[in-house]
C-alpha positions as a Python dict, from the first residue, in 0.01 Angstrom:
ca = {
    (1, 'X'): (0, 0, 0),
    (2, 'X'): (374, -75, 3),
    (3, 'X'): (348, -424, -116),
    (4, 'X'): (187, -225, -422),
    (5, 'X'): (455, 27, -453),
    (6, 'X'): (761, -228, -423),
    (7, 'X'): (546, -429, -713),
    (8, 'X'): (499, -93, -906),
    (9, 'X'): (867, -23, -865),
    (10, 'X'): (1001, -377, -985),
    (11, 'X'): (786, -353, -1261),
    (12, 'X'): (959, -34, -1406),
    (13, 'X'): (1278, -195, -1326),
    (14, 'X'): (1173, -504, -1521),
    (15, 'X'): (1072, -271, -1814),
    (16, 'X'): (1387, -51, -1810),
    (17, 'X'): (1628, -392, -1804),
    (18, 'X'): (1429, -512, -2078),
    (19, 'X'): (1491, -189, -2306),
    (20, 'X'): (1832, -134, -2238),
    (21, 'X'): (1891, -536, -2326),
    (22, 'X'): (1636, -446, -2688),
    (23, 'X'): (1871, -118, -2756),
    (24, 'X'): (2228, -354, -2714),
    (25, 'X'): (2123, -638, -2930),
    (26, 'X'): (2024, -381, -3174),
    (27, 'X'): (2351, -186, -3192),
    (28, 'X'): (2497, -589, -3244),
    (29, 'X'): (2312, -669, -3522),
    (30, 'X'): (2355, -301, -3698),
    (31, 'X'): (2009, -152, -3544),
    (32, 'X'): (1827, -441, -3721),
    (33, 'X'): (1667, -722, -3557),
    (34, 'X'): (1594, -1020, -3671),
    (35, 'X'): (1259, -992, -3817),
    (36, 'X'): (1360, -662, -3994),
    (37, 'X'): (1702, -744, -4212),
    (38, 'X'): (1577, -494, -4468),
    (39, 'X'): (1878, -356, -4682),
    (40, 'X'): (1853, -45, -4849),
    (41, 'X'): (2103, -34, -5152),
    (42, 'X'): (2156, 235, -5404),
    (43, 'X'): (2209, 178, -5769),
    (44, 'X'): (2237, 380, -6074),
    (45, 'X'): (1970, 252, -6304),
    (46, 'X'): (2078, 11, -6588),
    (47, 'X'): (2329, -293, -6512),
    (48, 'X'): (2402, -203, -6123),
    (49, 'X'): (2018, -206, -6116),
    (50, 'X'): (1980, -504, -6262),
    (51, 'X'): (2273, -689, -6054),
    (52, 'X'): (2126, -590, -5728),
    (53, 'X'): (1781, -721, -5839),
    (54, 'X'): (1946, -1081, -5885),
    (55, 'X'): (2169, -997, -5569),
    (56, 'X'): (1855, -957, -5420),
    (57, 'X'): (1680, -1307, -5532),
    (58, 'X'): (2006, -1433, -5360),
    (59, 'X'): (2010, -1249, -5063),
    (60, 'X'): (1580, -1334, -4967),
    (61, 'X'): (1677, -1707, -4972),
    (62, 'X'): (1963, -1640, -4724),
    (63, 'X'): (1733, -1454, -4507),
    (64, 'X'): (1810, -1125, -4578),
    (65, 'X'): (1513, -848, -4779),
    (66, 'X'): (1750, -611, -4998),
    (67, 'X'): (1542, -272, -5156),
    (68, 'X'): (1703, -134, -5458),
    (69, 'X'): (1697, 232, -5459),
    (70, 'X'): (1706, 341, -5795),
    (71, 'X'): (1934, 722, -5883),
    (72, 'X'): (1964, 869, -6226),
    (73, 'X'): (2313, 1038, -6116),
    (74, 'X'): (2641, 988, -5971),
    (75, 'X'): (2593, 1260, -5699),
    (76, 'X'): (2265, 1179, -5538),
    (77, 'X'): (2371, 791, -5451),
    (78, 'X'): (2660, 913, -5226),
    (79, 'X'): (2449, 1207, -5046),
    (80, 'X'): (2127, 979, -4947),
    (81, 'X'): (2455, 730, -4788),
    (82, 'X'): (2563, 970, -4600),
    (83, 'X'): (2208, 1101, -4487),
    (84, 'X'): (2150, 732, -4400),
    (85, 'X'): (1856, 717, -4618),
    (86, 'X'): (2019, 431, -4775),
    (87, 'X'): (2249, 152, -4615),
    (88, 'X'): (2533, 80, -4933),
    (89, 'X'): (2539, 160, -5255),
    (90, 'X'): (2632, 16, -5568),
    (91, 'X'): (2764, 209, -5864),
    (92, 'X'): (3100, 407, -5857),
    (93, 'X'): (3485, 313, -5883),
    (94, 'X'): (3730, 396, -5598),
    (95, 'X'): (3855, 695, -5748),
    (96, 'X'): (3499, 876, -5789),
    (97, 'X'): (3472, 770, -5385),
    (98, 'X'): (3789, 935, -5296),
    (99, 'X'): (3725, 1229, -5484),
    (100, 'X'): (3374, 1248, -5367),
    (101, 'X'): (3479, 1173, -4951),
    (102, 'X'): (3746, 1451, -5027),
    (103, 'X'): (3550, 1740, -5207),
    (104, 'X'): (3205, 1646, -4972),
    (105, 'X'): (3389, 1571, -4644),
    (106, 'X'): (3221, 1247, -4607),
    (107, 'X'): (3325, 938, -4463),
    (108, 'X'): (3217, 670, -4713),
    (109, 'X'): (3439, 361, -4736),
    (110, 'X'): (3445, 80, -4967),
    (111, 'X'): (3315, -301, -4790),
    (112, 'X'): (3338, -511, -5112),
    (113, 'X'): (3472, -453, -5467),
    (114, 'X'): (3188, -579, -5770),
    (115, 'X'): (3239, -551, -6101),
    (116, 'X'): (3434, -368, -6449),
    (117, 'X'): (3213, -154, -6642),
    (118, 'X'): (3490, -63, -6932),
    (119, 'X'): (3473, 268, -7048),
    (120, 'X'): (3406, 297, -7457),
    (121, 'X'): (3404, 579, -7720),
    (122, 'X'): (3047, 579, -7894),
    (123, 'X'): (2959, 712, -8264),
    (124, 'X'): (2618, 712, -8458),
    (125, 'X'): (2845, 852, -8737),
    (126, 'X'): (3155, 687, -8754),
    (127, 'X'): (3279, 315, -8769),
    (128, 'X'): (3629, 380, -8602),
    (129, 'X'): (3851, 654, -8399),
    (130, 'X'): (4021, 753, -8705),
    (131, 'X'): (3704, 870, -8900),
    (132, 'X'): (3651, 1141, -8651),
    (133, 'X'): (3736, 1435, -8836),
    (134, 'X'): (3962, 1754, -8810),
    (135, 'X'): (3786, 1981, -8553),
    (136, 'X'): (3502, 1707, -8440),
    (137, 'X'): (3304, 1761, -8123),
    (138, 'X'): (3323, 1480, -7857),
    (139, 'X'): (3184, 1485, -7505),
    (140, 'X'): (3346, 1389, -7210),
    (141, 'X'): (3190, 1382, -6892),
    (142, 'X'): (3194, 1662, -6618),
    (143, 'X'): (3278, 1505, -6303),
    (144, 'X'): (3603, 1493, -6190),
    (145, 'X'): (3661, 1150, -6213),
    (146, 'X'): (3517, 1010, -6513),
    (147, 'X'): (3615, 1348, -6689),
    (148, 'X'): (3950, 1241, -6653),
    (149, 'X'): (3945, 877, -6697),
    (150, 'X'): (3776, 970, -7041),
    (151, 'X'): (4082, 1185, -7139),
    (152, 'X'): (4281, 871, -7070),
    (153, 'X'): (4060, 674, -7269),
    (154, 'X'): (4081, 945, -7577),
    (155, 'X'): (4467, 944, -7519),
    (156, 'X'): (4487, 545, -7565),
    (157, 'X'): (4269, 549, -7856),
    (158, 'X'): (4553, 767, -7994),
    (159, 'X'): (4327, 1092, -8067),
    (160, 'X'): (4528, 1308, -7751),
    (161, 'X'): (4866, 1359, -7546),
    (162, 'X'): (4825, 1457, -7226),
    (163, 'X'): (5055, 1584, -6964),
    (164, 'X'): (5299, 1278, -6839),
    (165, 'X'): (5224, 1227, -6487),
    (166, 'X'): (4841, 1387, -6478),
    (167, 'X'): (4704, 1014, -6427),
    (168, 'X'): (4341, 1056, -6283),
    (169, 'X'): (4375, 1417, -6211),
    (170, 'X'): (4320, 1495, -6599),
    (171, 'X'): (4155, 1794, -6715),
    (172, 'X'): (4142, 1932, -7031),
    (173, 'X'): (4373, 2210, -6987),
    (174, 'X'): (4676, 1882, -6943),
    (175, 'X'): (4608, 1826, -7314),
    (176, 'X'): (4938, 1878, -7482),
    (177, 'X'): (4888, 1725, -7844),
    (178, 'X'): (4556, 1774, -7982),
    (179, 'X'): (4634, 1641, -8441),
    (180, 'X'): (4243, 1671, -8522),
    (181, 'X'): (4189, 1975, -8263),
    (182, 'X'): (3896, 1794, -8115),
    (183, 'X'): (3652, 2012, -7900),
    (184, 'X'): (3549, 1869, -7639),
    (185, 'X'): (3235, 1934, -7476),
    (186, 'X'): (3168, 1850, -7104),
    (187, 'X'): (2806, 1709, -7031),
    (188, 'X'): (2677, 1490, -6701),
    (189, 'X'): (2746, 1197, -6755),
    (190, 'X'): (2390, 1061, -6802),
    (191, 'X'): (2320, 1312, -7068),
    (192, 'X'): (2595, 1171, -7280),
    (193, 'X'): (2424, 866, -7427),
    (194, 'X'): (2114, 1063, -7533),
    (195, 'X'): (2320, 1351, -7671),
    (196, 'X'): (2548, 1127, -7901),
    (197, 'X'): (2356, 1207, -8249),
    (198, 'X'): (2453, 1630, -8187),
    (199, 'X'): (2865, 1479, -8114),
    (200, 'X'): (3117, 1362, -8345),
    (201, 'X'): (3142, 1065, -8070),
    (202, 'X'): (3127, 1067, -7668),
    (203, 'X'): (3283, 881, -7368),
    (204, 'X'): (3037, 678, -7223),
    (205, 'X'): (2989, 479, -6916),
    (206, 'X'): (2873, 129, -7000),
    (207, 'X'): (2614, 145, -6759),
    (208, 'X'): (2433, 453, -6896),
    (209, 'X'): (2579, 329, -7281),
    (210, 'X'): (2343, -27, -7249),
    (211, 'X'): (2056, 206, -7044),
    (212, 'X'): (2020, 393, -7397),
    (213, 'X'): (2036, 47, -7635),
    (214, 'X'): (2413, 25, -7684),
    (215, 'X'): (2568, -259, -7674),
    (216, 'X'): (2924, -188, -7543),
    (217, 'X'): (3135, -512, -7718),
    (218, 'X'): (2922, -389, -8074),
    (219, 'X'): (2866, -74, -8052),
    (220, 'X'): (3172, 152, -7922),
    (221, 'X'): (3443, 232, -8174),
    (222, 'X'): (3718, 217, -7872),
    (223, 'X'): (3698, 66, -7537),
    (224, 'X'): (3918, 50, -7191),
    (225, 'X'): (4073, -282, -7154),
    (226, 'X'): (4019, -539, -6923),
    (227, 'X'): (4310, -417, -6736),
    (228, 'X'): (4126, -104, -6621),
    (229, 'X'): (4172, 9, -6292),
    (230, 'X'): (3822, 168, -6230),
    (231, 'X'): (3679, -142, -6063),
    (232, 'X'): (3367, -67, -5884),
    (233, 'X'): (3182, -74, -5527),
    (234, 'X'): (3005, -134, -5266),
    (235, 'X'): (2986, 144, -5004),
    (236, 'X'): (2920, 224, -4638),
    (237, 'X'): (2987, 497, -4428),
    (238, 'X'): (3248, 448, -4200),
    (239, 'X'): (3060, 364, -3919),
    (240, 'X'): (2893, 50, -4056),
    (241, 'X'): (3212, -102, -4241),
    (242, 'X'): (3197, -413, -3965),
    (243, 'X'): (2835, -455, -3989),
    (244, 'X'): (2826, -811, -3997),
    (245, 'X'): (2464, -811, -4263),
    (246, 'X'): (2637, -609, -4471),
    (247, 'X'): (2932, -814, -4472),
    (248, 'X'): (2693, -1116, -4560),
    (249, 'X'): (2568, -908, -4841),
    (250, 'X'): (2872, -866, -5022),
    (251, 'X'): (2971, -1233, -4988),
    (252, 'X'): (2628, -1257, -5179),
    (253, 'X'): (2719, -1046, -5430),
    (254, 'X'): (3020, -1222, -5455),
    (255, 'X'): (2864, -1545, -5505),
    (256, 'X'): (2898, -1754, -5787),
    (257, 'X'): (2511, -1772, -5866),
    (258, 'X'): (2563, -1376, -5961),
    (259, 'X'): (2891, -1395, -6141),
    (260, 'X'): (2712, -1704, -6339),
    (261, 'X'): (2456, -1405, -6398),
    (262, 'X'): (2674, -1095, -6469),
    (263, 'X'): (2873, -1325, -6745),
    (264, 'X'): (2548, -1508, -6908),
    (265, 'X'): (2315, -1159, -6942),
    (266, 'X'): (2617, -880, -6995),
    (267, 'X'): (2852, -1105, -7231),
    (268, 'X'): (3151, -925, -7151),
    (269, 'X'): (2982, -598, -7114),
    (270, 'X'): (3079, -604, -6749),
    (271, 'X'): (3278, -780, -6568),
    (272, 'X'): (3353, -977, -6213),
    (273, 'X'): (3598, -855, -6021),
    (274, 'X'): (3581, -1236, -5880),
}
């Protein structure tokens, strides 16, 4: 009867050893093991989709599964991070992040820079900025960010003034010469695209601009340079930013096999931040 107990007993021990050693390499390979890299990544749909898919065809021949988690918005992609339904994601610049960490009290950080998506003014009625006329209607997004980076990008095409110093705070109340009296109307910035034939002209994101069938080097009538500071991300909360897969991942995306791709299927439309 004891020689059974003592055996009983060593056998828990054996099991208990055994899980604590499971639960450690786990936590040292980011809670995956080696069988199970599976990478959840969010995207908004259009190019950041279609960069993670090729991102992805990289990644499976390094080992690593990536699932692209497609959002139609700029909120949602940041909330499921942060939930830890997703691992990264893949679709804002830094300043949308810092506004988003600071107005959400999250703590999502950036692991890798990606890519340029240039801002451009769109028109299915006029050839050029100066056609807009006297008291036109233009849209502008409604997020904080992009609302003001559009204002910028209406102030270098000449059409506004705004407030010296307002920089990526801009809102339209910083407006301080306004020659055609342009109205601007603030829409998500989604809707914008799809909502261009009721506007004089809009601000458009490229991403959502080549989702609706615009192509951004044909098609805008003014575009940011390629000087523009809105480079975009990839994202982790705070707690993963040494994860060592996800550090892999980014070199991936970094890779030359996916710039080779950004350059050869956007043609300027976006580009490498490599």
């Amino acid at each position: 009867m004891k020689k059974s107990l003592l055996a009983a007993i060593l056998l828990i021990m054996a099991t208990l050893v055994s899980a604590c050693g499971g639960k450690e390499e786990a936590a040292q390979t980011g809670g995956q093991s080696a069988e199970q890299q599976v990478i959840k990544v969010g995207v908004t749909g259009g190019p950041h989709e279609e960069i993670l898919n090729k991102v992805k065809e990289v990644a499976k021949a390094e080992g690593l599964e990536v699932e692209v988690v497609v959002f139609n918005d700029y909120v949602l992609p940041n909330q499921a991070l942060d939930k830890g339904n997703i691992d990264l994601n893949s679709f804002q610049t830094i300043p949308f992040l810092e506004k988003f960490n600071q107005d959400h009290k999250t703590n999502i950080v950036v692991i890798g820079k990606t890519v340029t998506f240039p801002m451009g003014l769109y028109s299915t009625k006029y050839k050029s900025v100066e056609e807009i006329p006297e008291g036109g209607i233009v849209g502008i997004q409604n997020d904080p960010t992009n609302r003001a980076r559009a204002l910028l990008l209406y102030q270098s095409a000449g059409l506004i003034t705004l407030k010296e110093g307002v920089g990526d705070q801009a809102t339209p109340q910083d407006i301080t010469d306004n020659p055609k009296n342009l109205e601007f109307k603030e829409l998500e910035a989604p809707f914008l695209a799809r909502s261009l034939n009721n506007l004089d002209a809009a601000s458009i994101n490229t991403n959502f601009a080549m989702e609706a069938g615009y192509n951004p080097t044909k098609d805008s009538i003014f575009a940011e340079g390629g000087d523009s500071p809105y480079v975009n991300v990839l994202a982790v909360n705070e707690s993963e930013k040494e994860n060592p897969t996800y550090k892999k991942l980014v070199e991936i995306y970094r890779s030359e096999e996916v710039k080779k791709f950004i350059e050869e299927h956007f043609a300027g439309a976006v580009l490498p931040s490599w």
